[in-house]
Short mmCIF file of the C-alpha atoms (twelve columns), coordinates in Angstrom:
data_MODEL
# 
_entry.id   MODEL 
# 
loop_
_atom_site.group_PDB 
_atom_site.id 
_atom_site.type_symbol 
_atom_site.label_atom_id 
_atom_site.label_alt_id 
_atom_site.label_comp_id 
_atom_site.label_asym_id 
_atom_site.label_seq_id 
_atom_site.Cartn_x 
_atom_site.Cartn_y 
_atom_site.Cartn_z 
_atom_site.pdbx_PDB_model_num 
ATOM 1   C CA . UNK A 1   -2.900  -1.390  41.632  1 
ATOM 2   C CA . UNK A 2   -6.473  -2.707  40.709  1 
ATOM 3   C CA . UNK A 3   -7.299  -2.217  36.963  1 
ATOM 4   C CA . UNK A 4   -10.558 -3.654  37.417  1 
ATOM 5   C CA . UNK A 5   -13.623 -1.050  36.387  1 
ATOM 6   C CA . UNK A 6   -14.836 0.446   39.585  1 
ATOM 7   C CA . UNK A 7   -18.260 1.488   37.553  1 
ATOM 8   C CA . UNK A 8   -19.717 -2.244  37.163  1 
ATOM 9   C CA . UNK A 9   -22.142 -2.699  39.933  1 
ATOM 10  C CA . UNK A 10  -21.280 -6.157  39.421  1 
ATOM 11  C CA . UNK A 11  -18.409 -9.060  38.158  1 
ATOM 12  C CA . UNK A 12  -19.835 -10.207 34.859  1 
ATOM 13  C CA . UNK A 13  -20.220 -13.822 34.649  1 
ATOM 14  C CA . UNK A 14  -18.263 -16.229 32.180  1 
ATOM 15  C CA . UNK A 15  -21.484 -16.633 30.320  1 
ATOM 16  C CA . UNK A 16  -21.641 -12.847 29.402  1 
ATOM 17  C CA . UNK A 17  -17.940 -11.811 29.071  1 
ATOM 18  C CA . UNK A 18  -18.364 -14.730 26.333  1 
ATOM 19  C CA . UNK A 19  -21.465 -13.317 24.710  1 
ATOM 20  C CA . UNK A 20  -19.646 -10.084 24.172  1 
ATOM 21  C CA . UNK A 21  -16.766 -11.804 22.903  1 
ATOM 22  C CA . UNK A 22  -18.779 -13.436 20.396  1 
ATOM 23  C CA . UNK A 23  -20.487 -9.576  19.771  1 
ATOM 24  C CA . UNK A 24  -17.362 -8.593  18.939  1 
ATOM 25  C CA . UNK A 25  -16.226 -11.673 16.680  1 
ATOM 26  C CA . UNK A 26  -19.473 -11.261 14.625  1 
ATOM 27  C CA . UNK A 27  -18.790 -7.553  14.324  1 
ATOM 28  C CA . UNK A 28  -15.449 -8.298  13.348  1 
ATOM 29  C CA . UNK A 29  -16.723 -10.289 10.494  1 
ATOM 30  C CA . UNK A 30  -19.479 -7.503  9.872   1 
ATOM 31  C CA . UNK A 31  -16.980 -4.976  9.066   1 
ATOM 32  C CA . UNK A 32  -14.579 -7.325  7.067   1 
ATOM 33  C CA . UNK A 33  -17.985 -8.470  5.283   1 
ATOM 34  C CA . UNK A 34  -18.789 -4.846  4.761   1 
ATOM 35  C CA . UNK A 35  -15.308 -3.806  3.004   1 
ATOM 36  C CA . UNK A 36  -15.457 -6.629  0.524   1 
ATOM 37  C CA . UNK A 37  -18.585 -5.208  -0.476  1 
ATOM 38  C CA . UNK A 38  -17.413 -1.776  -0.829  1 
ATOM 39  C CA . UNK A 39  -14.228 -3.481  -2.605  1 
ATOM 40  C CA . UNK A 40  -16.392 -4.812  -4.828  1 
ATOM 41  C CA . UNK A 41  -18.602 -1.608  -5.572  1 
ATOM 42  C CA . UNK A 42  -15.663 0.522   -5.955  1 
ATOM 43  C CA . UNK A 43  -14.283 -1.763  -8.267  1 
ATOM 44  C CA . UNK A 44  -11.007 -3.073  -6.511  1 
ATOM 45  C CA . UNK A 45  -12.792 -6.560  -6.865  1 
ATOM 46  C CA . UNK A 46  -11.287 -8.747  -9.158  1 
ATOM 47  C CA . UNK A 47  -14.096 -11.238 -10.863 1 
ATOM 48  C CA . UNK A 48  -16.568 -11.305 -13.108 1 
ATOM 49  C CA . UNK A 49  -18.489 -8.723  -11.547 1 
ATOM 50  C CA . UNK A 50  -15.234 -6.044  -10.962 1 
ATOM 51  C CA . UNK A 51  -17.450 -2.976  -11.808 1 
ATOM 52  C CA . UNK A 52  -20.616 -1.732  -10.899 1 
ATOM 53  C CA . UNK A 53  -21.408 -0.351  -13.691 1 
ATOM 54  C CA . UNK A 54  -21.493 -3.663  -15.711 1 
ATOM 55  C CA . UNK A 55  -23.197 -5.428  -13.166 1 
ATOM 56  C CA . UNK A 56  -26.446 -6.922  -13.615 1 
ATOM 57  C CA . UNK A 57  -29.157 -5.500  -11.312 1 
ATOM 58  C CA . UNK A 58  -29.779 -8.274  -8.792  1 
ATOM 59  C CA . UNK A 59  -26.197 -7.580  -8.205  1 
ATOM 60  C CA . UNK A 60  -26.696 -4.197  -7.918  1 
ATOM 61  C CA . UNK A 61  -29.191 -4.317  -5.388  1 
ATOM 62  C CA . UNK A 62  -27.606 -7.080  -3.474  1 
ATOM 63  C CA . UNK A 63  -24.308 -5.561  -2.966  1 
ATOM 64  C CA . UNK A 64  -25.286 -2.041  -2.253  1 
ATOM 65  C CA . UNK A 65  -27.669 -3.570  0.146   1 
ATOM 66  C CA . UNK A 66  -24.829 -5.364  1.814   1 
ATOM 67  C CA . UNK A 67  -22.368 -2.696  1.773   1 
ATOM 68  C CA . UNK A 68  -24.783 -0.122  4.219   1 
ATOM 69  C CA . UNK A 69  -25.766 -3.027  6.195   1 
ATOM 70  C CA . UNK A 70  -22.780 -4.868  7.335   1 
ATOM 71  C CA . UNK A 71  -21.010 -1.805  8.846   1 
ATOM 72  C CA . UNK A 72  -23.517 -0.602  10.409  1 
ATOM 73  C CA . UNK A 73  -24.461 -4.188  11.809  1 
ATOM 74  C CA . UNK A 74  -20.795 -4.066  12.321  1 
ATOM 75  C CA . UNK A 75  -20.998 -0.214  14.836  1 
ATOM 76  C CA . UNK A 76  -24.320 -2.074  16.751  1 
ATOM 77  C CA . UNK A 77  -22.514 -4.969  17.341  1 
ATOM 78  C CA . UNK A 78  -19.798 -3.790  18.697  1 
ATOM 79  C CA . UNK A 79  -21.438 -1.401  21.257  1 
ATOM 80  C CA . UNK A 80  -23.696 -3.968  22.120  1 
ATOM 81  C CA . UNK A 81  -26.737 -2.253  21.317  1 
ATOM 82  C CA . UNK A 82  -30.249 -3.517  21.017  1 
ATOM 83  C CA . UNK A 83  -30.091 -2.899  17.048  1 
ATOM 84  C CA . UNK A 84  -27.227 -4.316  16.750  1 
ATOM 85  C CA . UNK A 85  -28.018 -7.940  16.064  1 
ATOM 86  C CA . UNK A 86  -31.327 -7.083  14.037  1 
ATOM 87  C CA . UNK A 87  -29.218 -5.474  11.528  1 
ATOM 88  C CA . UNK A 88  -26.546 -8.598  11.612  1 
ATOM 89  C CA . UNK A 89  -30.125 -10.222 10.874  1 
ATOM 90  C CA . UNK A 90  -31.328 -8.460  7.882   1 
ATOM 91  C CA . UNK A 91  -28.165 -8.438  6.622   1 
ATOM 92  C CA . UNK A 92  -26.993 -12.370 7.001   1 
ATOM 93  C CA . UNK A 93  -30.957 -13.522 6.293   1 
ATOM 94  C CA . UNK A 94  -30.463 -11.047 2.959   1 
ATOM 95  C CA . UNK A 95  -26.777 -13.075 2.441   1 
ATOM 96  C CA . UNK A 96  -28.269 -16.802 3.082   1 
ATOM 97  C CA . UNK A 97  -31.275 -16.158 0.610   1 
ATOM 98  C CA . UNK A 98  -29.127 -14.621 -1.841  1 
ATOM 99  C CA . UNK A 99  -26.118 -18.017 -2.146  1 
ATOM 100 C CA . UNK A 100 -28.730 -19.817 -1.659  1 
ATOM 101 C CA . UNK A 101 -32.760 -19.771 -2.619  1 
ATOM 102 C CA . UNK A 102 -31.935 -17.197 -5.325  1 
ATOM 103 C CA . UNK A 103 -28.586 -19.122 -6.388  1 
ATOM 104 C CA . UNK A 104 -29.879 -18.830 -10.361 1 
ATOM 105 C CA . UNK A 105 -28.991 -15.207 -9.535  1 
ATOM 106 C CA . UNK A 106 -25.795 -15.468 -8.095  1 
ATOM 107 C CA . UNK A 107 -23.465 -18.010 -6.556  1 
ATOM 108 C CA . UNK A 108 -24.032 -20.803 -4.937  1 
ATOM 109 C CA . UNK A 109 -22.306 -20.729 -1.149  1 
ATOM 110 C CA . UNK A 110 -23.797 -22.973 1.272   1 
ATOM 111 C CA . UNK A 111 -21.361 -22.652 3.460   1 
ATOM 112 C CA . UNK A 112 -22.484 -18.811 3.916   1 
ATOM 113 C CA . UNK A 113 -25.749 -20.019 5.038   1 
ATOM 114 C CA . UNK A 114 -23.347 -22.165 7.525   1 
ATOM 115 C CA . UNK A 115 -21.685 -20.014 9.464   1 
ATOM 116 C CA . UNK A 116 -24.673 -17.000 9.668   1 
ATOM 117 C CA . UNK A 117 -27.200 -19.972 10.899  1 
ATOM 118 C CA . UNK A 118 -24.049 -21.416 13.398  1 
ATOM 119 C CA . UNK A 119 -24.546 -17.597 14.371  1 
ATOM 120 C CA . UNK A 120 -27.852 -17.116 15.085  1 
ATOM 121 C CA . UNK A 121 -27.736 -20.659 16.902  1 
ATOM 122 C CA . UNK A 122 -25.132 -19.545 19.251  1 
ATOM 123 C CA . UNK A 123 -26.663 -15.916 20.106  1 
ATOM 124 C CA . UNK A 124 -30.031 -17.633 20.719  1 
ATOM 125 C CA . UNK A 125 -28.345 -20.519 22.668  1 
ATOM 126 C CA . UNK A 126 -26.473 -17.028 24.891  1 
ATOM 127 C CA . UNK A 127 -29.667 -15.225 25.073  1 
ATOM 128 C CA . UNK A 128 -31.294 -17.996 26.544  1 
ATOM 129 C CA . UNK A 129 -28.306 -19.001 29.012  1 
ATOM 130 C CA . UNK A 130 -28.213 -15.005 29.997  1 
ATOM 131 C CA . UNK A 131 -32.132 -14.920 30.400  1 
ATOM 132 C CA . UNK A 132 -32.089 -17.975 33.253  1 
ATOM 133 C CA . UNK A 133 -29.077 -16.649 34.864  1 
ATOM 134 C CA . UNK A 134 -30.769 -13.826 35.097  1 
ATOM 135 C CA . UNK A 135 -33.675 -15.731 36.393  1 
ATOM 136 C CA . UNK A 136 -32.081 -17.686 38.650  1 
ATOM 137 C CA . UNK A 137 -30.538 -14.583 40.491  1 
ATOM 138 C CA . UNK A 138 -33.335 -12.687 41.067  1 
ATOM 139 C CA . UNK A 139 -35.052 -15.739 42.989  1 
ATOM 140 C CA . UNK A 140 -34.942 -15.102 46.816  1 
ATOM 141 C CA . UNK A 141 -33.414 -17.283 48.760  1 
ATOM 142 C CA . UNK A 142 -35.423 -19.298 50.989  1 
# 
């Protein structure tokens, strides 16, 4: 029996079963992301900052901030909406600024800045690959 879709007009290319592959991966992370924030607002975190309540209010902001974003960066992501990755945006740009530029504040994690900026370099490097396939298929042939 065929358990290919019979509703694709089309065989998706390598190029784009890989971008949604790496959708998915970052949404994975999203919603793993998210819960540690939650965790850590609820008060199951165990550090220095364990409850919200005693947290200063940079913290506050931050992690309430990232808590709403991340899941729902998390939901886009994973349906491969247009919204999607400009949440996973806000959200990682808010993350990189935060262990980084404003490390006074809180921690210092380069390697956060790392992986969202390894992220941002592969989607653009897949939109750009997807855009000239694209391209290149809707030339006629000659």
């Amino acid at each position: 029996m065929n358990e290919r879709p019979t509703h694709l007009p089309f065989d998706p290319t390598m190029t784009q079963t890989a971008f949604v592959w790496l959708l998915r991966l970052v949404a994975i992370y999203c919603l793993v992301a998210g819960v540690g924030y939650w965790a850590q607002i609820s008060g199951y975190y165990e550090g220095m900052l364990w409850r919200f309540d005693l947290m200063p209010w940079h913290w506050k902001v931050a992690t309430v901030s990232l808590a709403m974003l991340y899941p729902v960066a998390s939901t886009g992501l994973w349906m491969m909406v247009s919204w999607g990755p400009v949440i996973w945006f806000v959200a990682a740009l808010g993350e990189t600024l935060m262990f980084t530029v404003f490390s006074n504040y809180f921690f210092y994690r380069p390697q956060i800045a790392i992986i969202h900026g390894c992220v941002a370099l592969l989607y653009i490097g897949f939109r750009l690959a997807l855009f000239l396939q694209k391209r290149h298929q809707a030339m006629p042939v000659a």
